[in-house]
C-alpha positions as CSV (number, residue, x, y, z in Angstrom):
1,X,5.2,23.9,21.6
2,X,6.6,21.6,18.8
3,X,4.1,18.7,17.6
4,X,5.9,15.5,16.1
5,X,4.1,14.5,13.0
6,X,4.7,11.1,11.5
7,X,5.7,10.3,7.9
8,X,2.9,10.3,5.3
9,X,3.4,7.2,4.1
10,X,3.6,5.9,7.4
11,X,-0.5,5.4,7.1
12,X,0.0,3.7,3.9
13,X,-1.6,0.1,2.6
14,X,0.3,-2.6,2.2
15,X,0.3,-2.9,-1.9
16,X,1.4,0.8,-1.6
17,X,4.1,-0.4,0.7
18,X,5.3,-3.2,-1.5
19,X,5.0,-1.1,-4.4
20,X,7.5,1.0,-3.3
21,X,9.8,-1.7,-2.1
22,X,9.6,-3.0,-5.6
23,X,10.9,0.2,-7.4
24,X,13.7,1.4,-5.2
25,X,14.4,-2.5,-5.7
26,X,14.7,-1.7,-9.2
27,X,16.3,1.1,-8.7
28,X,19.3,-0.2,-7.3
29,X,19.5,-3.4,-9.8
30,X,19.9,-0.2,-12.4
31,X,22.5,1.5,-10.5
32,X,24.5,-1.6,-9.6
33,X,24.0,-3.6,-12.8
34,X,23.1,-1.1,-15.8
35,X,25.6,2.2,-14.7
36,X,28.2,-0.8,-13.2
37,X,28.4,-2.3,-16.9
38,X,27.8,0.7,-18.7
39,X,30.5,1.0,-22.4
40,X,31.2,4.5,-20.8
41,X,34.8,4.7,-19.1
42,X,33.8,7.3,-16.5
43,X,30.6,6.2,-15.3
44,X,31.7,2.2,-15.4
45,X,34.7,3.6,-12.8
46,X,32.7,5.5,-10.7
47,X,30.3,2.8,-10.2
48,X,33.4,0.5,-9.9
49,X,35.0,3.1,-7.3
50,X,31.4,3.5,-5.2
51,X,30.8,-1.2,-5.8
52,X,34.7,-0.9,-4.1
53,X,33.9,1.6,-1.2
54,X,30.3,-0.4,-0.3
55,X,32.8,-3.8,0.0
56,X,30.1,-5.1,-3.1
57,X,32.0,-7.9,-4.8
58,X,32.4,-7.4,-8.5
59,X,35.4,-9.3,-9.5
């Protein structure tokens, strides 16, 4: 017999919650922002190519 388990974070406060919110937040603002305007060819056009592909405006 298989038992379903939920997450662990599933039981988690709310600060914990929004905690977490806040850093994948940040997270993405790096990806999108810091790798999208980085002085490095290749990683400025793959982060153009993937902006492109998600239909993310950047120009």
């Amino acid at each position: 017999m298989t038992t379903i388990t939920e997450p662990k974070f599933a039981h988690a406060s709310t600060p914990a919650k929004a905690l977490a919110l806040l850093m994948l937040g940040l997270l993405g603002m790096f990806l999108v922002g810091g790798v999208g305007f980085a002085g490095t060819p290749a990683i400025h056009d793959a982060a153009h190519d993937v902006r492109h592909t998600l239909s993310f405006p950047c120009h």
